[in-house]
N, C-alpha and C positions, 0 to 999 in steps of 0.2 A: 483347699478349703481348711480352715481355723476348727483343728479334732473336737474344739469344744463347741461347734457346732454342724457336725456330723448325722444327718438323716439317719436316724434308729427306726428299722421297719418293725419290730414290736410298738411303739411309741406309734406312729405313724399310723397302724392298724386299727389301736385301739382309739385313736382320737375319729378318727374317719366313720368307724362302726356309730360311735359315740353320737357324732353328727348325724348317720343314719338316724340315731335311736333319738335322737331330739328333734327331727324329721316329722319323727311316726307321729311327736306331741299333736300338733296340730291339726289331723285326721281324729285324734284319740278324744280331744279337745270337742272337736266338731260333734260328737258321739255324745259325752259328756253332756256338753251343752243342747245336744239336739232332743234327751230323751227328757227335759225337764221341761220345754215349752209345749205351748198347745200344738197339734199335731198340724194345723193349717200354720205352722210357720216353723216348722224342722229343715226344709230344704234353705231358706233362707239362713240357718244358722251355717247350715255345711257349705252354700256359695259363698258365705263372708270368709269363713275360715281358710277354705281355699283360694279367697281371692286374695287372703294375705301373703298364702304360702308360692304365690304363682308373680304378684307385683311387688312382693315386697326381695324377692328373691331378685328382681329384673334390677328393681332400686337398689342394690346394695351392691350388685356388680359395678353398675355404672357409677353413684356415686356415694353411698350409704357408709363404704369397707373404707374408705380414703378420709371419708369426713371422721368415722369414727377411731381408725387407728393410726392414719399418716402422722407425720410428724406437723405441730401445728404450734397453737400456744398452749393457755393450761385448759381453754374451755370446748375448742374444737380442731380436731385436725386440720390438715391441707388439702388438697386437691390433686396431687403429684400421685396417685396413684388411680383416678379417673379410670374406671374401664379394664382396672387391674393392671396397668402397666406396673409395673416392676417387683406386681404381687407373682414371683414365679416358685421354681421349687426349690431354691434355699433354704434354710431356716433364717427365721428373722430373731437373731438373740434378743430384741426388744417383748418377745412375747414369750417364742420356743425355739431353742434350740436344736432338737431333737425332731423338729418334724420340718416336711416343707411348709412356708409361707401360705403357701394356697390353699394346706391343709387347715391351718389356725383361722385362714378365710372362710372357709364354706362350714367349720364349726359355730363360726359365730356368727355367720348367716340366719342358722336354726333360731338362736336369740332372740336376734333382731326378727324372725316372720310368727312365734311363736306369743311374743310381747305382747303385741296389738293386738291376736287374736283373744288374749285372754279380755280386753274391755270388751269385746263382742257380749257377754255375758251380762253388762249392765244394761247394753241397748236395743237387747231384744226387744220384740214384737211393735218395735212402735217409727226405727229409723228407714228412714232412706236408704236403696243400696245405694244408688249413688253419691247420697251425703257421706256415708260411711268410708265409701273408695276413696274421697275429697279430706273428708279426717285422717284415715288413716297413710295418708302421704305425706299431711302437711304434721301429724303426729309422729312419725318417725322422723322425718327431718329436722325438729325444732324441739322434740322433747326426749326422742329412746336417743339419736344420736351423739347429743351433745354431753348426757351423761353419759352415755358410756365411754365417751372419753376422757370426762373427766376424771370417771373411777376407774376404766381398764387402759386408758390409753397411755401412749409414753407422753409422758412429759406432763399430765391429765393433774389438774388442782388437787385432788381427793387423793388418786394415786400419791401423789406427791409428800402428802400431810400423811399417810401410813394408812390409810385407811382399810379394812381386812372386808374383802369383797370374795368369798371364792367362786361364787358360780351365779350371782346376780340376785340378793337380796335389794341391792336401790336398786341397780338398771333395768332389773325385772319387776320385782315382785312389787316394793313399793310403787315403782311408775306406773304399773299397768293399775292395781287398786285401787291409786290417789286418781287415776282418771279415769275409771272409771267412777267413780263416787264424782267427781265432776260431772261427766256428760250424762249422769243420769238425771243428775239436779238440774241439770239444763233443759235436758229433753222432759220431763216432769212425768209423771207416772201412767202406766199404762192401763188405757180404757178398760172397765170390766175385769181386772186380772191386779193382785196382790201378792201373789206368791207362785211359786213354781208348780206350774200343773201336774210335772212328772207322768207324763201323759205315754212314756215308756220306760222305765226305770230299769228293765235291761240292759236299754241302751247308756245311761247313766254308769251302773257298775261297768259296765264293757270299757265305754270310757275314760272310766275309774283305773279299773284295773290297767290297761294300754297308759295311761300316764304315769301311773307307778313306773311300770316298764321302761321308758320312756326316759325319765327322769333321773334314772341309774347313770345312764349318759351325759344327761343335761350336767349332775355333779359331780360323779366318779372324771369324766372326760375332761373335767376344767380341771384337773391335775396336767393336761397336757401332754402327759405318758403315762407309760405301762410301768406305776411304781409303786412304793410302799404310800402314799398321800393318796394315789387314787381308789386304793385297796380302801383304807380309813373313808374317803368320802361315801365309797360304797354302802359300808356296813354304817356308819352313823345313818346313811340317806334313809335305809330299811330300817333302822333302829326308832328313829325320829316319827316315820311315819304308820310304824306298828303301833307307836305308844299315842301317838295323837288320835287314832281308832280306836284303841281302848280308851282314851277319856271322854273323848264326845261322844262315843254308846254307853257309859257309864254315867255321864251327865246326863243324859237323853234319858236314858233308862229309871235312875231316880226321880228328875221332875214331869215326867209325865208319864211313868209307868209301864213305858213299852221301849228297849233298845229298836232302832231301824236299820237298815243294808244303807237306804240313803244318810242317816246320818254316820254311819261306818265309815263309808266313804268318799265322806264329807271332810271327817276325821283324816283322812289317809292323806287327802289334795292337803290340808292345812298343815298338818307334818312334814309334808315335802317341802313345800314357802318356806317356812319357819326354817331347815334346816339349809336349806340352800347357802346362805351368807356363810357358814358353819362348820359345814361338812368337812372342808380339809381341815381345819384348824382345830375339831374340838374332841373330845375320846367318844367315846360308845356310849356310856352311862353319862354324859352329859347332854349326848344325844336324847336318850330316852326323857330327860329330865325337858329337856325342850318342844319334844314332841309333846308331853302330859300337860304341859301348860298353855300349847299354842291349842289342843283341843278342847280346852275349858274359855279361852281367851276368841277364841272365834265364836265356837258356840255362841258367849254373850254378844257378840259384836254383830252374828245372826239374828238371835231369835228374842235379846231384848235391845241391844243400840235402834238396831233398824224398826223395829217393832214401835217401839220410843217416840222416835223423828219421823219416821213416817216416809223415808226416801224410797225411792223402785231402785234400788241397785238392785237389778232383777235378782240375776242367778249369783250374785253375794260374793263379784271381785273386789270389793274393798273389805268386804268383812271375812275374808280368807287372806286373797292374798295382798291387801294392804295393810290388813292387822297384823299377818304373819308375818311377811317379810319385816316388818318395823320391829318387832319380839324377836328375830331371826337376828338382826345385827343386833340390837342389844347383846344378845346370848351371846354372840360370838364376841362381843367385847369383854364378856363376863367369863366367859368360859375356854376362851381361846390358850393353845399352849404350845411352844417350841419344840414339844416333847413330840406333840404330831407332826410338825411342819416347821423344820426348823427356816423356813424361810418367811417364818409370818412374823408374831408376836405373842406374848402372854398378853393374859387379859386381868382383867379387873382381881377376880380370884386367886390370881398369884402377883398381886402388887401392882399388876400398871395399871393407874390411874387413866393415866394420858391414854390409853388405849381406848376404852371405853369414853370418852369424853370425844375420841377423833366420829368413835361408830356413830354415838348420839347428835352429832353434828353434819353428819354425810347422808344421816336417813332423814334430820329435818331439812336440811338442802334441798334432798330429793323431793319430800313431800312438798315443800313452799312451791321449789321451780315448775314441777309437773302441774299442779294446781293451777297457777298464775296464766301459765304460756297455755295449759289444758282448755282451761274457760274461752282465750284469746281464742284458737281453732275452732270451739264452739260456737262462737260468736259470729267469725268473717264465714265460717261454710254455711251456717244459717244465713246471712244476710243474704249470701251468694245465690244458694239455690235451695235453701229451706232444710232441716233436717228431718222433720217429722212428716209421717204418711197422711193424707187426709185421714180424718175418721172413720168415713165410710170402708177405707182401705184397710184401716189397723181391724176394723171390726171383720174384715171379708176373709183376713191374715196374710201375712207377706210372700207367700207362696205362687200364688196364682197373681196375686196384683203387681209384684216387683219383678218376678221370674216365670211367669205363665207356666205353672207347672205344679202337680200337684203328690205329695207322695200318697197318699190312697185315695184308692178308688171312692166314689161317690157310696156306695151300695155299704164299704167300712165301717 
């Protein structure tokens, strides 16, 4: 074997954990999202999210890992790894050298089943579960896939052009908020219901709290090892996301007179977005400087963009995290520096132009392509087999009518 790329079981440990810990997202997610709708449709948010973590996992074994990292041209990969043939435990120098192949697989597994679940949060109380299972296949196949190999894969357009991606500002953040602000415009507003019930807001901070967590992996782990970058991604991740809670309770708190726990940690989710793109590339205090502005930048994007328009982007994936991630690569264009990571780029603030001109260009891609092809999916799964519940059903809640099941009792 080639010393330079030699299995380091430090490296190895920490990216696996990692992968645990971007795992836990989508249970955490589930919680999140479960304690903000009316209580006759909490189990339907937990059976979406696990039905991502359960099919989208099947999907990416068989064909999901090969389309997004084999070797292909610059917009999708190949096929030659179907079923994980030849993903074994070498390292694959094209991604890491330090771990097995299989390891950098089932990390970005979490990615790919945690993506989709975050539109769940636009399509509350009003889809199909079965529309939703029909989205979210032909949404992974046709929209998370193909970026992400454009921007993480070898040989990938975006990758190519330099573009500074560390832990999925386009492939995540922006995709999953650009469509979800799609499929909610589609699906059109939810009967009797404008805003988030928070009908358990324990469940909310629990949530809350569990994707902090959670999210330490998602960024710290896309360093790949146990090294001085993923140390960095670390502390900016917690830096970014302490300072986006003190600004959106600080904004909250000024215009209407009361800070809240939900808008705290409202603040925290939008810090994390926001620094994602970031976190290996940028210091500590630019950290902070990015989480203070992405909690004033969502706020508005919450409680007067949407307010404005008038759209049900229910529980607020595009005014989180498709505001944030898009502020997220800016910043890391603007902020980015060799001094963290000498295998990125400077950014704007010490001279490259070019740098921030590649970001600005990789996060309108992203928003255009997820938009276009978003709507397309919207379009053939409604024609197919409808996406929205009759009325009677959205009014009964999706609990009992999609899943014959109810989380409390009658007497509640």
């Amino acid at each position: 074997m080639d010393p330079s790329t030699q299995i380091n079981a430090g490296d190895t440990a920490w990216v696996l954990v990692s992968a645990g810990l971007v795992m836990l997202m989508t249970p955490a997610l589930a919680f999140f999202y479960g304690g903000m709708v009316r209580r006759k449709n909490i189990l339907a948010i937990l059976m979406k999210c696990f039905a991502c973590l359960a099919i989208i996992l099947v999907l990416w074994i068989l064909y999901g890992y090969s389309l997004a990292f084999a070797p292909g041209n610059s917009f999708i990969g190949g096929m030659q790894w179907f079923g994980l043939r030849g993903v074994g435990f070498a390292p694959n120098p094209d991604y890491a050298a330090t771990i097995p192949h299989s390891t950098f697989m089932i990390f970005q597994a979490m990615f790919a089943v945690i993506t989709p679940a975050v539109i769940i949060g636009s399509l509350v109380e009003r889809i199909k579960f079965s529309a939703f299972l029909v989205f979210m296949v032909l949404w992974l196949t046709f929209v998370y896939i193909p970026i992400a190999h454009m921007v993480w894969g070898a040989g990938g357009w975006l990758r190519n052009l330099g573009v500074l991606d560390f832990a999925g500002g386009t492939v995540v953040e922006i995709n999953c908020g650009v469509a979800g602000l799609v499929s909610s415009l589609f699906l059109g507003r939810r009967l009797g219901q404008t805003h988030p019930s928070l009908h358990n807001l324990p469940f909310v901070v629990l949530g809350a709290g569990l994707l902090w967590f959670g999210w330490l992996g998602f960024n710290a782990g896309s360093a790949l090892a146990a090294n001085g970058v993923a140390s960095n991604a670390f502390v900016t991740t917690n830096a970014a996301a302490a300072a986006a809670a003190v600004s959106w309770a600080a904004i909250e708190w000024i215009t209407t007179g009361k800070p809240t726990i939900f808008g705290t940690v409202s603040g925290v989710v939008a810090g994390l977005v926001a620094i994602t793109p970031a976190c290996g590339y940028v210091e500590p205090l630019a950290a902070i400087f990015i989480g203070l502005v992405v909690g004033g930048l969502s706020f508005f994007a919450v409680g007067v963009v949407k307010q404005k328009f008038g759209y049900d982007d229910s529980l607020d994936a595009f005014g989180v995290h498709g505001i944030g991630g898009f502020w997220g690569m800016l910043a890391t264009g603007l902020f980015a520096t060799t001094a963290v990571n000498p295998g990125g780029a400077n950014g704007l603030l010490l001279g490259n132009t070019a740098q921030f001109k590649t970001q600005i260009m990789a996060a309108s891609i992203t928003v255009v392509y997820c938009a276009i092809v978003t709507a397309a999916i919207c379009f053939i799964v409604d024609r197919l087999i409808g996406m929205r519940v009759p009325a009677e059903q959205e009014i009964m809640g999706l609990d009992l009518t999609q899943h014959h099941e109810r989380a409390y009792t009658i007497l509640d």
